[in-house]
C-alpha positions as a printed Julia matrix, in Angstrom:
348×3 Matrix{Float64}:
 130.68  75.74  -81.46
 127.27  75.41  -79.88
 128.56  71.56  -78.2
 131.22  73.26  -76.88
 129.32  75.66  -75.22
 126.96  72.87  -73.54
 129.89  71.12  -72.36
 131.39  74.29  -70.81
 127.99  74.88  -69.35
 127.34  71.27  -68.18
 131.18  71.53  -66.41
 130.17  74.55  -64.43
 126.9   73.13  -63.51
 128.32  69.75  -62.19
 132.04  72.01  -60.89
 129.02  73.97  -58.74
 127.33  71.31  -57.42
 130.48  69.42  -56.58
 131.83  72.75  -54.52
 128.59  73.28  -53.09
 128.45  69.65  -51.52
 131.87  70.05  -50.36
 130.89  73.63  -48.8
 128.19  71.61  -47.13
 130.05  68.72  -45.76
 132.76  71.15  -44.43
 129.97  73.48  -42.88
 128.21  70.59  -41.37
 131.6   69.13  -39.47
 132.16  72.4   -37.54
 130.1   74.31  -35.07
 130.19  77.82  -33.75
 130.67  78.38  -30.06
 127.28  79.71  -28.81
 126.36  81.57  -24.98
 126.36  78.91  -22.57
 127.88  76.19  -24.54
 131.04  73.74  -22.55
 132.71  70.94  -24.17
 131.11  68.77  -22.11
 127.7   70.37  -23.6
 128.91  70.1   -27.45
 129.94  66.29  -27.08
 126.91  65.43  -25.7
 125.23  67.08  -28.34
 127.05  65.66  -31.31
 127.39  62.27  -29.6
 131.46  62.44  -29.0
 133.77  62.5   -25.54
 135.35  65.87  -24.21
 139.19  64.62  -24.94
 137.77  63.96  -28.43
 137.0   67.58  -29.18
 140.13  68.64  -27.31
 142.18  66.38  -29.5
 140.71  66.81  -32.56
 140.43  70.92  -31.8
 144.55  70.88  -30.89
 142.75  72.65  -27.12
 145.33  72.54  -24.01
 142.48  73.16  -21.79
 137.84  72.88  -21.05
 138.12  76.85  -22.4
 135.85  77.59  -25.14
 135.04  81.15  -26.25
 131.63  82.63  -27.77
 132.12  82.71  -31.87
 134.84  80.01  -31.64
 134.66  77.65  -33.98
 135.19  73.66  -33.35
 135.3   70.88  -35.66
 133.39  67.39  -34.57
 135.53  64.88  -34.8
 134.61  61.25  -36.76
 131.48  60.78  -38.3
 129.55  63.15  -35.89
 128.98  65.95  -38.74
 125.27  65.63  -39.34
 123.0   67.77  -37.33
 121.94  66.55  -33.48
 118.77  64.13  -33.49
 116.52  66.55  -31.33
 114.28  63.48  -30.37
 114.82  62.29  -26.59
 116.31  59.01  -26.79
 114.43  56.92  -24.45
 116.44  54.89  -22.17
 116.87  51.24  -23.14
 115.76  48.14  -20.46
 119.52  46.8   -18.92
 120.35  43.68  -20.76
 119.9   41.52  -17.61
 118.42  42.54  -14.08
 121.99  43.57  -13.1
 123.74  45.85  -16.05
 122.48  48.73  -18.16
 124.0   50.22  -21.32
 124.87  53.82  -21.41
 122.75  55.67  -23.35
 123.08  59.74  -25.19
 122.96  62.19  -22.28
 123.52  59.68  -20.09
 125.74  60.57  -16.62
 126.76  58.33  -13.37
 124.51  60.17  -11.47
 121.62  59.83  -14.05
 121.95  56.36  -13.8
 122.6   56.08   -9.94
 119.37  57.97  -10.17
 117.36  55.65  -11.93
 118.38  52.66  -10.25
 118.21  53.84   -7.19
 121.96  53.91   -6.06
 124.85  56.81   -5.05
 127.22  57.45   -7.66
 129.75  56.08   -5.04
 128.42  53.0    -5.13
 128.17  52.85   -8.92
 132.13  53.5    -9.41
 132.66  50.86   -7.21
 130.92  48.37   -8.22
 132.08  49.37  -12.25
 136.0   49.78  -10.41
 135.68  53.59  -12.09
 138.24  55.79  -11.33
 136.78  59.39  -12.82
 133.0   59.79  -13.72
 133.53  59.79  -17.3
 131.28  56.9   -19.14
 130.44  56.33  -22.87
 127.43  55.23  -25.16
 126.81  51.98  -25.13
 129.09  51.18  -22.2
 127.66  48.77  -20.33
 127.26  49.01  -16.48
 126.36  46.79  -13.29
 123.69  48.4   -11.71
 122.96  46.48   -8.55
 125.9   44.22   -6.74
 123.64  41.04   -6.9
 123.35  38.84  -10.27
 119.67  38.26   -9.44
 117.36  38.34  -12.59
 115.12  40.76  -10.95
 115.03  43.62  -13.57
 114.91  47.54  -11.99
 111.27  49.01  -12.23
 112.45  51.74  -14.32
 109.31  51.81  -16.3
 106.89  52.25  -13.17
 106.49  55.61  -11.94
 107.72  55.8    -8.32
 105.46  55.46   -5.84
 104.53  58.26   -3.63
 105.98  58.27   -0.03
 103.11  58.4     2.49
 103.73  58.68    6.29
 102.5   56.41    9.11
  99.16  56.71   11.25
 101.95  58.75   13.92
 102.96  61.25   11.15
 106.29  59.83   10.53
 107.6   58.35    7.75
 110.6   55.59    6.77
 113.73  56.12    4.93
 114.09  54.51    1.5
 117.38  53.7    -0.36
 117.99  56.99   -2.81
 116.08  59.3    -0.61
 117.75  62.75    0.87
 116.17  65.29    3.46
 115.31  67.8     0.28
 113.33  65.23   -1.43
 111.81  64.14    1.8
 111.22  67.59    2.76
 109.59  68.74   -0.69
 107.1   65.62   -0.52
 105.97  66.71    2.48
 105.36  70.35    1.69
 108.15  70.98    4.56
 111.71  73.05    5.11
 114.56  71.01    5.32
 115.37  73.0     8.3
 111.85  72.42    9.98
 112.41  68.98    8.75
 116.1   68.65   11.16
 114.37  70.72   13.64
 111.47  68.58   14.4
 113.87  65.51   14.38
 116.82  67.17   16.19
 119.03  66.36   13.19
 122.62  67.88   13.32
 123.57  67.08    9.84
 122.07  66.23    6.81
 122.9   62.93    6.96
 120.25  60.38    7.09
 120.32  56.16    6.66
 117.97  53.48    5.08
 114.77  52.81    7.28
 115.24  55.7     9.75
 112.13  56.9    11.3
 111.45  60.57   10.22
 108.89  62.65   11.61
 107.32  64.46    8.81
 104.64  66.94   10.59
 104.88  68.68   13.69
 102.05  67.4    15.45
 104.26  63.25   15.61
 104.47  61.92   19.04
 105.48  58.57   18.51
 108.38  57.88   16.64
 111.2   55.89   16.51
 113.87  58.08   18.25
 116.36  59.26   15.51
 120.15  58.56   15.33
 122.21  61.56   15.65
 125.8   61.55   13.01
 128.38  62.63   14.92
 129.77  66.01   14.36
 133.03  66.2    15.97
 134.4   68.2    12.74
 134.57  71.62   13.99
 132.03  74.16   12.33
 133.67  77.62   11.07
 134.71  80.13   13.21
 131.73  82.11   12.85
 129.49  79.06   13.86
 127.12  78.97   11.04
 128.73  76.41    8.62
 129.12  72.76   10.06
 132.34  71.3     7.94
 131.55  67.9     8.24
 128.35  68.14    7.1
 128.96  70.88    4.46
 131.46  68.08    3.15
 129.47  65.54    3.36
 126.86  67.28    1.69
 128.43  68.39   -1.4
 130.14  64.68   -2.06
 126.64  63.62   -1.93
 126.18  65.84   -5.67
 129.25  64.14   -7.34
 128.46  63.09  -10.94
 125.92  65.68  -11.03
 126.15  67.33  -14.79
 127.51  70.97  -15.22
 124.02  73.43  -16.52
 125.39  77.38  -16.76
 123.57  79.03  -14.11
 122.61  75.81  -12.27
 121.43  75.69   -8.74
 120.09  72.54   -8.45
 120.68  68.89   -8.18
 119.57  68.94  -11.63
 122.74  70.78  -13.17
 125.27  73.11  -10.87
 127.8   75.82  -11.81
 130.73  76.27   -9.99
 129.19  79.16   -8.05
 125.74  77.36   -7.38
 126.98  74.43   -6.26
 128.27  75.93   -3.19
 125.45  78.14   -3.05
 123.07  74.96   -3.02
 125.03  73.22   -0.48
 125.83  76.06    1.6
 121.84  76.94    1.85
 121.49  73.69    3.59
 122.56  74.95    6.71
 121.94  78.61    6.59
 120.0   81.12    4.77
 122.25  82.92    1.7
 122.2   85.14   -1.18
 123.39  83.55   -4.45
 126.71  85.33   -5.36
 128.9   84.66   -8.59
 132.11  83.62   -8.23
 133.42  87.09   -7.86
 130.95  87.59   -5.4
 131.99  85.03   -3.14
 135.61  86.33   -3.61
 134.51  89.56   -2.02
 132.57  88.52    0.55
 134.86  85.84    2.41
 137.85  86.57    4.21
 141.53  85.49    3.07
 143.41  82.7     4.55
 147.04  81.66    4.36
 146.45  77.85    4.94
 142.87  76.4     3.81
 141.62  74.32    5.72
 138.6   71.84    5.1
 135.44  73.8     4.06
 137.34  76.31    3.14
 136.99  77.89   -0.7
 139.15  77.4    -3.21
 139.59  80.4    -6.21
 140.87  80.51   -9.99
 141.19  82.68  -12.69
 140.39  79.97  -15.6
 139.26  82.39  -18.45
 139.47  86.21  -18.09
 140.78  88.41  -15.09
 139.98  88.13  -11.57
 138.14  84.88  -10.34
 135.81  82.94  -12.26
 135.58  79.13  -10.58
 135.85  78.09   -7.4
 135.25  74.83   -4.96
 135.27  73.87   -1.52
 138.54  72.83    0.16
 138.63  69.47    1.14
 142.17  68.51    2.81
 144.92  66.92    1.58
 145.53  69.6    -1.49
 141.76  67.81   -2.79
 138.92  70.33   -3.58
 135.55  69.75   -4.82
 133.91  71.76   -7.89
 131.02  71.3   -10.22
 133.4   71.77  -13.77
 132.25  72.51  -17.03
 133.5   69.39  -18.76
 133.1   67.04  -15.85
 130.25  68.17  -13.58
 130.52  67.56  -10.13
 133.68  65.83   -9.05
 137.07  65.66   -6.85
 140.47  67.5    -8.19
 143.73  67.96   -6.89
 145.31  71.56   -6.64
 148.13  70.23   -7.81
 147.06  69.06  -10.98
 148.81  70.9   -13.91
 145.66  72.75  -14.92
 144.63  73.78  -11.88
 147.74  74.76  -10.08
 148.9   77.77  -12.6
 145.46  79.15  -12.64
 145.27  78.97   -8.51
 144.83  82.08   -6.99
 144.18  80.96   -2.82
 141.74  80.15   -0.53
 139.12  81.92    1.49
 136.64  81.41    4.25
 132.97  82.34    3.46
 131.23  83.49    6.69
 127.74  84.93    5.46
C-alpha cells in the first residue's frame, strides 16, 4: 500500500513538472502587445521578419492592438538578448553583413552613403534586409576597409569662415556643428532649397567674405499656393529620410511617425506646430485632385484619420510606416486604397 502511494506521488511530481515546462515553453513563444509596440518593433526584438509574424499570426494587415497576443514564429521563443550587438567589420573593404537592428539607412549611415545608392548598388527593390545578409557597401572592389571604428572627425571651417561639403553630410548636420539655423545657414548662402553637393563651399558664420560662390538647384517646381512650402524641395527633402526606421512619436532622423515625418520635413522651410495626424486633417484645406506636395489621409485603425504622407504624383505617396519606416507606396495598393480617405493641402 505504502509503494503505491510513492508511485502515485512520484507520477504527480514528474506529471507537474512535465505541465509546468510545457506552460513555460508555450508562455515563452508568445508575447503580449504592449503601448508603442509595431510589428516591425516585435521582429526586431525577437530576431524574425514582419511577413513572418504576419504569417505565422494568420494577420491581413501591420495592425496590432494593445493586450493582443502574438506568437514568435521558429525558434525565436527565448527572451530578447538585451546586450547591444556590436556591429561586425564587412568581410572585405567592399560588403558588410547585416547585423540585429540593423536598417538600409543605418548602414548607408555608417558607410557613408544614401540609401539610394545602397539599393542600387544591392539591385533592392523595397528596404527590407535580413541578418546576416550580406551587402556591397561601396561600388569599388578596392581592399580599403570603411573606418567604422574611428570616431568621425570633427568638421572645422577655413581661415574665411567657410567650410567644404563632405559625402553623407546635410544642411541640419552642418548647421548643428556649427551652432547655426538651417535657415540662417540658406540665408547667409542664398540657398533656395535644401539641396546641397559634395565639395560645395558653405559659409558657416556670418562674418565670411570670401567664398566660393554657391550653386543655386533650380526650383522651377511651383511652391503652394500660399507661398510658404517649396514642392520640389519639400520632395526632395523627405526622399532624402527613406529607410529611416519607424519610433512612435518620432521627430527625428533618428525614428519618424507618420505625423512627424512631415512635421520634420515641413519645418525645413517654415516655422510649425507639431500636429497629430488628426491635427493636420483639420488644419489643411480639401482638394479634389492632389497634386505633388500635397497630403495624403487614412483611417488604418480606429475612426477618423490616423496616417498620412505626402503626395508625390503618379498615384505614389511617401510615409514613414510602422512596419517599414520611411518609404514609397502606391495608393493603389490593396491595403492602402480601401483605407484612403483623400488628399489635402497643408498651408500653416
Amino acid at each position: 500500500m505504502k509503494k503505491r502511494q510513492l508511485a502515485l506521488s512520484l507520477g504527480a511530481i514528474v506529471g507537474g513538472t512535465f505541465l509546468y515546462q510545457a506552460s513555460a515553453e508555450a508562455s515563452a513563444s508568445t508575447v503580449q502587445v504592449k503601448a508603442g509596440d509595431t510589428l516591425w518593433s516585435l521582429s526586431t526584438k525577437y530576431h524574425t521578419t514582419v511577413e513572418a509574424l504576419k504569417s505565422v499570426n494568420k494577420l491581413s494587415s501591420n495592425t496590432i492592438h494593445i493586450g493582443q497576443t502574438l506568437s514568435i514564429p521558429s525558434a525565436s521563443t527565448s527572451q530578447p538578448s538585451n546586450k547591444e550587438e556590436k556591429p561586425s567589420a564587412p568581410a572585405t573593404g567592399s560588403t558588410y553583413k547585416v547585423q540585429s537592428g540593423d536598417t538600409l539607412w543605418k548602414v548607408a549611415t555608417r558607410f557613408n552613403m544614401s540609401v539610394e545608392e545602397l539599393k542600387r548598388l544591392n539591385a533592392l527593390s523595397s528596404n527590407i534586409i535580413y541578418i546576416n545578409q550580406t551587402l556591397k557597401v561601396n561600388g569599388s572592389n578596392s581592399a580599403s576597409t570603411p573606418t567604422t571604428s574611428k570616431p568621425a572627425e570633427t568638421p572645422s571651417k577655413d581661415a574665411n569662415g567657410t567650410y567644404k561639403v563632405q559625402r553623407g553630410d546635410s544642411l541640419s548636420k552642418i548647421a548643428s556643428t556649427f551652432h547655426m539655423r538651417v535657415s540662417e545657414l540658406k540665408q547667409i548662402n542664398g540657398l533656395t532649397s535644401n539641396t546641397i553637393y559634395v565639395n560645395q563651399q558653405l559659409k558657416v558664420s556670418k562674418s565670411s567674405q570670401t567664398t566660393t560662390p554657391t550653386t543655386k538647384p533650380s526650383t522651377s517646381t511651383p511652391s503652394t499656393s500660399n507661398g510658404t512650402l517649396n514642392v520640389s524641395q519639400m520632395i526632395s527633402d523627405a526622399k532624402r529620410y527613406i529607410g529611416v526606421p519607424y519610433k512612435w512619436g518620432g521627430t527625428t532622423p533618428s525614428g519618424f511617425d507618420c505625423s512627424g515625418f512631415i512635421y520634420y520635413v515641413t519645418k525645413q522651410q517654415i516655422s510649425t506646430t507639431r500636429y497629430t495626424t488628426a491635427g493636420y486633417w483639420s488644419v489643411s484645406t480639401p482638394v479634389s485632385n492632389p497634386q505633388p506636395g500635397d497630403l495624403v489621409f487614412f483611417n488604418t485603425y480606429s475612426s477618423g484619420p490616423t496616417h498620412m504622407g505626402i503626395y508625390l504624383g503618379n498615384r505614389q505617396f511617401i510615409h514613414a510606416g510602422s512596419s517599414t519606416g520611411v518609404t514609397i507606396a502606391s495608393l493603389d495598393n490593396s491595403y492602402w486604397s480601401k483605407r484612403y480617405l483623400g488628399a489635402k493641402r497643408f498651408s500653416k
